[in-house]
N, C-alpha and C positions, 0 to 999 in steps of 0.2 A: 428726226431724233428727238425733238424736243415736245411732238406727239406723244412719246412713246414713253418719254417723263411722266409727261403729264397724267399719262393712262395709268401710269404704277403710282403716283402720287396719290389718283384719287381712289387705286385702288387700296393703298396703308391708310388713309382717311377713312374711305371706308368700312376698311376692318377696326378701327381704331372706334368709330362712332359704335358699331356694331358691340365692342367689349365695354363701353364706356352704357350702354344699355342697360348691356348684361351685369354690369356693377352693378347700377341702380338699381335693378330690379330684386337681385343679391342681398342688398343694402335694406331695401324695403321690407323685403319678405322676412329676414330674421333681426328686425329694428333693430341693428346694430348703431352704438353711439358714440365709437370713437375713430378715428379718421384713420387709423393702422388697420381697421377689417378690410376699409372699402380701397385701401391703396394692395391691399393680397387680389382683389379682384380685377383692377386696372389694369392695362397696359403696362410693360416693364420699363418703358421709362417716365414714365407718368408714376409708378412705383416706387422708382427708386427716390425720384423727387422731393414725392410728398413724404415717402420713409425720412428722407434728408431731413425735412422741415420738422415736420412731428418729432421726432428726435432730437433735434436744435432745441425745439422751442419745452420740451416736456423732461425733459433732464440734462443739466449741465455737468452732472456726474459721470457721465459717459466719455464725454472728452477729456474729461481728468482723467479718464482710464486710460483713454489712449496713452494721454500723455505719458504717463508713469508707465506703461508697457513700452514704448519706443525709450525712454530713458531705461528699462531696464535691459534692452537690447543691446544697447550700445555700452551698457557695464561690460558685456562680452559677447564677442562679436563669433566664439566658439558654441556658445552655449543654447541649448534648445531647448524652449520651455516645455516646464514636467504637466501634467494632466493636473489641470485644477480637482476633477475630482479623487486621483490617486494619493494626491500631497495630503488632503483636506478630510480622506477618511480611511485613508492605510494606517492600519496600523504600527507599533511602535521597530515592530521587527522588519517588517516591511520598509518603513521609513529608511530604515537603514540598510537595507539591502539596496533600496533605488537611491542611495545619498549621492551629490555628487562627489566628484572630486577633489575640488579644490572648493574653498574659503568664500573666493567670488563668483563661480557658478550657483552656489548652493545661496548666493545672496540675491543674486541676480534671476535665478528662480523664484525667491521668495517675492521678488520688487514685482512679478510677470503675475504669479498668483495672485498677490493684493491686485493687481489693475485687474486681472478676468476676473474674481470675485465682485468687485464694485461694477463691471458691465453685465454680468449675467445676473446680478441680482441692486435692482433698485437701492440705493439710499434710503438713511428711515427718513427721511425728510421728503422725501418722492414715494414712498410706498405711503405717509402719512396724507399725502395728497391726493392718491390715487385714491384712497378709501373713504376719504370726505365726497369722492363724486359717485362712486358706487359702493354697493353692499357689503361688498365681498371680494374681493382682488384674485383673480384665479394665482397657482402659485407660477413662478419661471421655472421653467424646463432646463435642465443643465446644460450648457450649450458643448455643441459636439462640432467641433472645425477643426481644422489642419492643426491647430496647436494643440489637439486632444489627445493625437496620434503619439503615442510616445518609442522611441526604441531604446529597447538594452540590450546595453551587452550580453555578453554570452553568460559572464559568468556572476552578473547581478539577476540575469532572467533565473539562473538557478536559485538564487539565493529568495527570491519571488515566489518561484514554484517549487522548492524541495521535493513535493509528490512525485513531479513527472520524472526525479532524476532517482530517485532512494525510494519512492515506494511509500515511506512514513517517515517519521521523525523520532519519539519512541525516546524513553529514559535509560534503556538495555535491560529491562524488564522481559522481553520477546525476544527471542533468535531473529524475528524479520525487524526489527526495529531498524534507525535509520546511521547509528552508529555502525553494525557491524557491517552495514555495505560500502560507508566508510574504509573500512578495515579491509573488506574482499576489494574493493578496488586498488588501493595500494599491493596487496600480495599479489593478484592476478597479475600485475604487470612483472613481478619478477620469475613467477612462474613460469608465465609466456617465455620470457630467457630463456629457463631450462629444457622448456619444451622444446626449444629452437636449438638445442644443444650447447648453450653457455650458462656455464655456473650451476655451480652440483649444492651448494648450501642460501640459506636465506637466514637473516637472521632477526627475529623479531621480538621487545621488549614494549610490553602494556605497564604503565605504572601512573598511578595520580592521574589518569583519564587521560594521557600522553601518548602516543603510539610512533615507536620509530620501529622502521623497516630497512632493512639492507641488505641487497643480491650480490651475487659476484659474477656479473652477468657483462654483458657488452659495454653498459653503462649508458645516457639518452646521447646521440652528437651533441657537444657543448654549445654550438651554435644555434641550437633550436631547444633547448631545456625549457627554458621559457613560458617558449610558444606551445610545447609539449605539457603543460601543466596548466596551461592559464587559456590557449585559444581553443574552443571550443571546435570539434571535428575539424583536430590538426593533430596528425600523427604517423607512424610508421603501418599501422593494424592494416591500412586499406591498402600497404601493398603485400600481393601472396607472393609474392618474391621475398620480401623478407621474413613473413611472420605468415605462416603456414598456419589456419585451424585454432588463431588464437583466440583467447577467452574475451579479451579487452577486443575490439572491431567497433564500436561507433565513434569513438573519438571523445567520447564524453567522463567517464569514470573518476579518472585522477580527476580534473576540473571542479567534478563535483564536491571530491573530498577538498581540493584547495576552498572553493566557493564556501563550502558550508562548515569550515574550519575557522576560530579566531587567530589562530598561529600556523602556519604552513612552511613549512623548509624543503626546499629540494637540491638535491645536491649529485651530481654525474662525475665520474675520473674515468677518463679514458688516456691512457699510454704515457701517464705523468702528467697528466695534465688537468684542473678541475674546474666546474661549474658551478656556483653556487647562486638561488633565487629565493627570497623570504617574502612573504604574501600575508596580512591580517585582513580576515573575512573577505578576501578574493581580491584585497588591491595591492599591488606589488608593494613593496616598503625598502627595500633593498635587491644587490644583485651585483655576481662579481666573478671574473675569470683569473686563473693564474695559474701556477704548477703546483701539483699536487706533494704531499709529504714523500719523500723515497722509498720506496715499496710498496706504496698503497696498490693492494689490486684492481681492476675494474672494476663498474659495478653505478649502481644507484643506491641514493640513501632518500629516503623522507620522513617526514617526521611531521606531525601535525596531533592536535587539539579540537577536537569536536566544539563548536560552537554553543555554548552554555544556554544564549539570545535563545537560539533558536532550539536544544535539544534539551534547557533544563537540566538541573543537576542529575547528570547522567553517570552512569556506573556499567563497565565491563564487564559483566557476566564471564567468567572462566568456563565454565562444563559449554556456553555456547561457542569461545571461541575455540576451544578445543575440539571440539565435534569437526568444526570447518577444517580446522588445523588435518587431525585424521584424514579429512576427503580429499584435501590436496595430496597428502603423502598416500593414499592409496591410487590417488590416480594417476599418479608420476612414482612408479619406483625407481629408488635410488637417491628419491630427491631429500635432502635433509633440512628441515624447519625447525627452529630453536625458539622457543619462547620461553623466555622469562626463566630460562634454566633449563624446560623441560624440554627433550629432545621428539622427536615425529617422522619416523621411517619405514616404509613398508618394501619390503621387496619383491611378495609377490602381487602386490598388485590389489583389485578388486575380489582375490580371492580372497585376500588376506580381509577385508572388510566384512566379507559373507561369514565368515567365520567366528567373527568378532559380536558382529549381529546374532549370531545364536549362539554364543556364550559356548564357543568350541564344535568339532563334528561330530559329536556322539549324538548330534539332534537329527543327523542327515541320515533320509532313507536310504540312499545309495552314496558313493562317492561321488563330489561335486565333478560336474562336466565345466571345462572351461574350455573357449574358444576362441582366438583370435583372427582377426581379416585384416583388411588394407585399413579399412575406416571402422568398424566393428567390432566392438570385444564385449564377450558377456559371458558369465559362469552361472550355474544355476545349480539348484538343487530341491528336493520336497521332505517337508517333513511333516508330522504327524497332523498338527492344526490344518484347518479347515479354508483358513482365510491365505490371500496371496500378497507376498509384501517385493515392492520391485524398487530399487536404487538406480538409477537414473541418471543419466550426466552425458554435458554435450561440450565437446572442448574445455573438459576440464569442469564446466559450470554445473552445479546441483542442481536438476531439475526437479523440484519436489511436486510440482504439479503434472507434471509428464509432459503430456504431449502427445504428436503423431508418430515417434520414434518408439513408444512404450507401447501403443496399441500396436504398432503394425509388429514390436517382434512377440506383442503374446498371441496376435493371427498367425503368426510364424509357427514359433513352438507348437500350438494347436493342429496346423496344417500337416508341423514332420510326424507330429505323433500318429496322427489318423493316416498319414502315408505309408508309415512303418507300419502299422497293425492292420491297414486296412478297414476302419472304422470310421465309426460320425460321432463320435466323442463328444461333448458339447465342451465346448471350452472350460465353464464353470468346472466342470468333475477334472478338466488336464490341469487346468493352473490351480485347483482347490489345494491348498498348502506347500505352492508355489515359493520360494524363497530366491532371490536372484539379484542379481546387479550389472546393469547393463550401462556404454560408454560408445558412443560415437566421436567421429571427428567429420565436422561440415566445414567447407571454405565460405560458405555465405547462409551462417544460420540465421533464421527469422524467428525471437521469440516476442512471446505477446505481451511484452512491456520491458524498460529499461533496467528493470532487477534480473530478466528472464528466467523467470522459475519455470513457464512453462515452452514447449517447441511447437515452432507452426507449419514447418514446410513440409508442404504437402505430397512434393514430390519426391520424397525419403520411403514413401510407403511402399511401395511396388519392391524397389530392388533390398529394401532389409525383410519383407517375409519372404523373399526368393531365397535371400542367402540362411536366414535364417531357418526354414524350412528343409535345405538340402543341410545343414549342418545337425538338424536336430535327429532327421531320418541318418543319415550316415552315419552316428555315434552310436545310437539303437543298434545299427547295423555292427558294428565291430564290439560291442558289449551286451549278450545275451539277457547278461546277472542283471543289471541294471533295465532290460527291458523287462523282465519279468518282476521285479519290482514295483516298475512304473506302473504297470498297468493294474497290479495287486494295490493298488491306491491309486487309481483311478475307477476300480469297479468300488473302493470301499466310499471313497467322496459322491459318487452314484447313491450308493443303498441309502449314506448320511443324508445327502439332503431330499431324497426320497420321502426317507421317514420322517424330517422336521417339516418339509413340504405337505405330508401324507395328516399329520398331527395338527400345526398349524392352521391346514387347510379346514378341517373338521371346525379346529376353537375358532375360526377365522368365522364361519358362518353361524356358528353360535352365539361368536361376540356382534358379529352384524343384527341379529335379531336386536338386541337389546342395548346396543349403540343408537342402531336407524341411521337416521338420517343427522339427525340431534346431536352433536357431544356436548354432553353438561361440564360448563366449566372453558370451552372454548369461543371465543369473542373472532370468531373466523374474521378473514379480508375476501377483499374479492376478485382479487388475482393471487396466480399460484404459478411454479416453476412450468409447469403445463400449459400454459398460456403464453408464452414465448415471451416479447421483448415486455410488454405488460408485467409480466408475475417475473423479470429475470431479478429483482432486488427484495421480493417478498423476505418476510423475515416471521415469526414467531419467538413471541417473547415468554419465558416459561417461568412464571412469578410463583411466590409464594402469598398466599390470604386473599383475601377479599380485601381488603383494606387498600396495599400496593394495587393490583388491579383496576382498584377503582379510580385511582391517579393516572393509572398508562388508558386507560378505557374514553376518559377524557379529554386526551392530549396528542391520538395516537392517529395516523391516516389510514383510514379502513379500507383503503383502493389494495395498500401493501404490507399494511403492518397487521399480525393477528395475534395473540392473545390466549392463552392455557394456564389457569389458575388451580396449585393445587391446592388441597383442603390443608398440609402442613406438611410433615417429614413425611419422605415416599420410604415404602419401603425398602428394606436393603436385599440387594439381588444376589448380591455375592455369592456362588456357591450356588444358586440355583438355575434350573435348567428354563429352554425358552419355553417352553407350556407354561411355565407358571407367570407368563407376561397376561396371558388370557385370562387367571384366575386373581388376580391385582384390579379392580375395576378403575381406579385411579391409572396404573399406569398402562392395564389397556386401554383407556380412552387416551391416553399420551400417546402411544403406538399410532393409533387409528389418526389423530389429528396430525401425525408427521408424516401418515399416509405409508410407511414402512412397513404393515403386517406383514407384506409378500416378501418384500424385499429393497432394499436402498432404491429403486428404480422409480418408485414410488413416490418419493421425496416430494413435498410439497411447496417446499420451502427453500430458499437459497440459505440464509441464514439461521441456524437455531442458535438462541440467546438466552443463557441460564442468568435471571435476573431475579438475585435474591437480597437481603438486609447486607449491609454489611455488620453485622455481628455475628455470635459464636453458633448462634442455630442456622442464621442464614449462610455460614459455610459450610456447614454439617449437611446441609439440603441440597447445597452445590454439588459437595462431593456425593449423593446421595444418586444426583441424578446424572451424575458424569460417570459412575458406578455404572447405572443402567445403562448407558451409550456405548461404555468401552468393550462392558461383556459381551452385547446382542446387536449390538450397530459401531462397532469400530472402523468401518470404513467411512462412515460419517463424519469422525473426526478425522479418519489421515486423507479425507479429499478436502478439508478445509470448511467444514459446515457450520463447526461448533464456537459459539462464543460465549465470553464472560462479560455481561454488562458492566462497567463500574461509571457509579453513581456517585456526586459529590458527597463528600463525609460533612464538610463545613458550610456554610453562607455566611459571609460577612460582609454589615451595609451600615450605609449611616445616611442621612436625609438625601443625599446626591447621588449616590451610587450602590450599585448590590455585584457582588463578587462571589463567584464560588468555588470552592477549593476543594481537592483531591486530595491533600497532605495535609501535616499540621506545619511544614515549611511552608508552605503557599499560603497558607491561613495567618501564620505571623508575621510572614512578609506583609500582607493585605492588612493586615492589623495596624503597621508600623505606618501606613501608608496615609490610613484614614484618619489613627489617631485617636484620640479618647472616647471623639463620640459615637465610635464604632459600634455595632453589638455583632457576638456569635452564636449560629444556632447551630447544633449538631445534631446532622442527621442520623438516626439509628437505625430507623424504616423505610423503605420506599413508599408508606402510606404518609409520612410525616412530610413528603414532599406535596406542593398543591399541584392541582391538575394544572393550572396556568404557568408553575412555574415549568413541571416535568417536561411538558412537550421541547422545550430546547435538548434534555438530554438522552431525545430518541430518533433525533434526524441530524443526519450528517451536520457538520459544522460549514456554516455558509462564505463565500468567498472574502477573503478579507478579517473574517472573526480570527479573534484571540485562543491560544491553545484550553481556555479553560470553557470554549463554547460548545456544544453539538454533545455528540454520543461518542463515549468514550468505550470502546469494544476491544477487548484483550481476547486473541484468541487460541482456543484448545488445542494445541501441540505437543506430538509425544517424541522426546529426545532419543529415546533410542526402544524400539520395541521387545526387546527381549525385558527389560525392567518393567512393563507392563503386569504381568503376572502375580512380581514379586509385589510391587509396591500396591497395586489390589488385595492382597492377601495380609500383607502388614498392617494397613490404613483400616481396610473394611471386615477383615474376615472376624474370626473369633478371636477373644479379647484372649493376649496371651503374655507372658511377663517378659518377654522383648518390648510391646507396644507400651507396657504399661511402666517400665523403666524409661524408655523414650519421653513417655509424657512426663514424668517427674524431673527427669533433668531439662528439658526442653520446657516449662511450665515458667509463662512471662513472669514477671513480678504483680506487674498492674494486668488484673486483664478486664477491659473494657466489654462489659454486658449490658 
């Protein structure tokens, strides 16, 4: 036995001499001269050792850290230290979304912070000494250990990442802004009620940036209200036993809106009895059970305040909650929604929407077909335009982006038609002036983000063009008038795009001669939407002069970012036909660089970016070129292509710091801040920006930056498409004594040129 010692002994000896070699020789070869290189090369306990001693002996700062980290542990014995680097460069909203709880946690972090800062980064009295023996002191690396790990809660991670829960943040300047999801999340859930068959009214009042809601529905069990608002994927949605096809299913929604609210109420009465829960920026403050007033009916109430911290002096847009308002009451008839006085009820449904959408049925080529199934319901109709506009919706929720339920019923429709006629129809010529509004119910939809504008399951395809398909042939089949119809405008969408195909196609190779290869004026990238995960964020920015150009030309990444400078105001298209895009050299070379001559398929770009002054030309040019998108590429805007760059109006800095501002409220706030030795420059150009400074506002804002950081993109949404025409013809067309009444009474006092 004590051979066999001896054999493993001199065998760790001899591995140990062997490493202790290989040190040296380590040591030798990169003349290393402090005694921490050659102990990473040593043996690990021979390592840990001389680490021990070298440490001891070359900073006493370090065990001061200890110490003060172990006194700050025992300040509380619940509390688990925050990430030295999260405390030490989060910002201010941030700060307060991971704050702790109480008084002595949040001190007793701070006590944990001080100790890790003084061990991961030398003393000036030890970094002074470091630098008297060498050059140059490489810098420390932030140290990454178990106390870096941090956990949050549910509803502080919200309040962290707003994005992954709402999408954006947004002043209510945009319908996707991060308010009105705010807003769809409380409604949805009273919704769901009705859906479920309880509670026929909702009642909802926006006032002073305020929003209270009240169903007459079931009301939450008072014993889980709470946990119903505040615990994160804790709720009733996951079972289909009770809530069948409901809109709310991840358990996240309300949360969110509690999370990212400065004021939250909830409030449940069930059978006399109530629940009340008060919540500021996601941490409870109050909470309380008892018997309700005599006669109160069922029901939930809430009521909350968007968070100012984080949303900024934010404002309700009415035409946007209204719009939403509409979609719920078309896609629940019966249901009645009340805002703010104004009442919201539809009784027939999604037909009642299609209708409303074109401005009455005298637009409709035939009579609308409506159809219902177990999970299915869609009405349709065609009228005289060219282009096809589809309404969308999946348990109640507004699918603006589609999805796999939108394509497979326009393979549908495609398939009944060429089944009834017995033809190859190509899609294009059956859906060309297409008008329709289609609604499914899933028990377990997948959309492709927690707003779900768009649908993902894949396995919906098959059996909606089945049904759809024998519903489209079967309708043909009992209505002759209407088949003979159809098909007299689907030979006429044939001829039409024949001949702009047949026209185009000629100017197409005309303009290729004398484009080439070359467009003058474009600063190309070098990926594009055809290049897969490469070109999938490519963007073009559509400037005005040489002058802005030459600031984005500078500043910009030529892997994704590209660049179309026009020579000034584009012409106005209004009123004229698409051949004359070919006899425009300016804004044929715009076509060609958007790669659309043929057709949107073409699209080279994920993003197009109208990025002009903000002054009264630079609007004029906006609208000039939003003119040309809406008349000959409007499906570019309603699939979400187009955007509006906005660019800081203000800079305000003084020796220590530079700020810059989108308002003249952010500007005076920042004024007030810095104080006299402030100055402000106001931008009027995008040439007046430097190339050094612009590149921050043409790339996303980076993790942790402040809302006044990155590229701020508003983007081109059309509220309702039948106003399209009108307010094209108002705005751009010929100058007529409506517009020019308009402009007299609507004419600012000050206007800033």
């Amino acid at each position: 036995m004590s051979e066999k010692k001896t054999g493993l002994s001199a065998r760790i000896a001899a591995m140990q001499a062997a490493e202790e070699a290989a040190a040296k020789k380590s040591s030798t070869s990169k003349k290393t001269t402090t005694t921490k290189s050659v102990a990473k090369t040593t043996s690990k306990t021979t390592a840990a050792k001389t680490s021990a001693k070298t440490t001891a002996k070359t900073t006493a700062t370090k065990t001061s850290a200890k110490t003060a980290s172990a006194s700050a542990k025992k300040t509380t014995a619940t509390a688990k230290a925050t990430s030295t680097a999260a405390v030490k460069k989060t910002p201010s909203k941030t700060i307060t979304a991971v704050k702790s709880a109480s008084a002595t946690k949040a001190s007793a972090a701070k006590t944990t912070v001080a100790a890790k800062t003084t061990t991961s980064a030398p003393a000036k009295t030890t970094a002074a000494a470091a630098k008297s023996k060498t050059a140059k002191a490489p810098a420390s690396p932030a140290v990454y250990d178990e106390d870096s790990i941090q956990h949050l809660e549910g509803l502080e991670h919200i309040r962290l990442r707003p994005g992954m829960y709402i999408g954006s943040l947004g002043d209510g300047s945009n319908e996707n802004d991060g308010i009105y999801i705010l807003l769809k999340e409380g409604i949805d859930n009273s919704v769901d009620e009705f859906s479920q068959g309880f509670g026929k009214k909702i009642d909802i009042e926006i006032k002073d940036g305020r929003v209270k809601i009240r169903d007459y529905g079931r009301g939450i069990p008072l014993g889980k209200l709470e946990d119903c608002v505040s615990n994160v994927n804790t709720g009733a949605k996951y079972n289909n036993n009770v809530f069948k096809q409901a809109i709310g299913m991840n358990g996240v929604g309300i949360k969110a809106t509690n999370a990212l609210s400065s004021y939250f109420r909830a409030a449940s009465i069930r059978d006399g009895k109530m629940a009340v829960v008060e919540f500021q920026k996601g941490e409870k403050i109050s909470g309380k059970t008892g018997a309700a007033k005599p006669g109160v009916p069922n029901g939930t109430y809430l009521e909350f305040e968007p968070d100012t911290e984080l949303f900024g002096k934010y404002n309700f847009n009415m035409e946007y909650v209204e719009k939403r308002l509409w979609n719920y009451a078309y896609l629940n008839p019966g249901l009645l929604l009340k805002c703010n006085g104004q009442e919201y009820i539809s009784q027939n449904g999604i037909q009642d929407l299609l209708v409303n959408e074109m401005d009455g049925e005298g637009k409709a080529l035939y009579k609308i077909f409506s159809y219902k199934g177990e999970n299915l319901e869609f009405v349709l109709t065609h009228t005289n335009s060219l282009d096809k506009f589809v309404y969308s919706f999946v348990n109640g929720q507004s699918t603006e982006d589609g999805g796999t339920h939108v394509t497979s019923f326009l393979d549908g429709v495609t398939k009944g038609v060429n089944s009834f006629f017995k033809k190859e129809y190509d899609e294009k010529d059956v859906c060309g002036g297409l008008i329709c509004a289609l609604k499914i119910g899933l028990d377990n939809p997948m959309f492709t983000s927690q707003t779900k504008n768009k649908l993902g399951n894949v396995e919906i395809r098959a059996p909606i063009i089945k049904e759809v398909q024998a519903a489209v042939d079967d309708w043909l089949r009992h209505n002759p008038d209407v088949a003979g119809a159809l098909e007299e405008k689907i030979i006429k969408n044939q001829k039409a795009r024949n001949e702009i195909n047949s026209v185009t196609e000629k100017q197409i190779r005309e303009a290729e001669k004398s484009v080439m290869l070359k467009i003058q004026k474009l600063k190309d990238c070098r990926y594009h939407l055809q290049d897969g995960e490469k070109g999938a964020n490519s963007m073009i920015f559509i400037t005005e002069g040489d002058s802005a150009t030459g600031s984005m030309v500078g500043s910009r990444d030529v892997s994704y970012q590209a660049i179309f400078s026009l020579r000034g105001k584009p012409e106005n298209m209004y009123g004229r036909k698409k051949s004359a895009l070919f006899e425009n050299e300016e804004l044929k070379n715009l076509t060609f660089s958007l790669g659309v001559q043929k057709d949107i398929e073409g699209l080279r770009y994920d993003k197009i970016i109208i990025a002009t002054d903000a002054d009264n030309d630079g609007f004029h040019i906006r609208n000039l070129v939003m003119t040309y998108l809406l008349l000959f590429f409007e499906e570019l805007v309603l699939t979400g292509h187009v955007y509006i760059l906005e660019t800081p109006l203000f800079r305000v800095r003084n020796k220590t710091k530079t700020v810059y501002c989108y308002s003249e409220e952010s500007r005076d706030k920042e004024l007030a801040k810095m104080g006299k030795s402030a100055e402000v420059t106001r931008f009027k150009g995008l040439g007046e920006i430097n190339p050094s400074e612009f590149g921050q506002f043409i790339f996303p804002r980076k993790e942790g930056e402040s809302e006044d950081k990155g590229m701020h993109l508003t983007q081109v949404t059309i509220q309702s498409l039948k106003n399209v025409p009108q307010v094209l013809k108002f705005y751009m067309g010929n100058n007529t004594p409506e517009r020019r009444d308009f402009i007299v009474h609507n004419l600012a006092k000050e206007i800033d040129a």
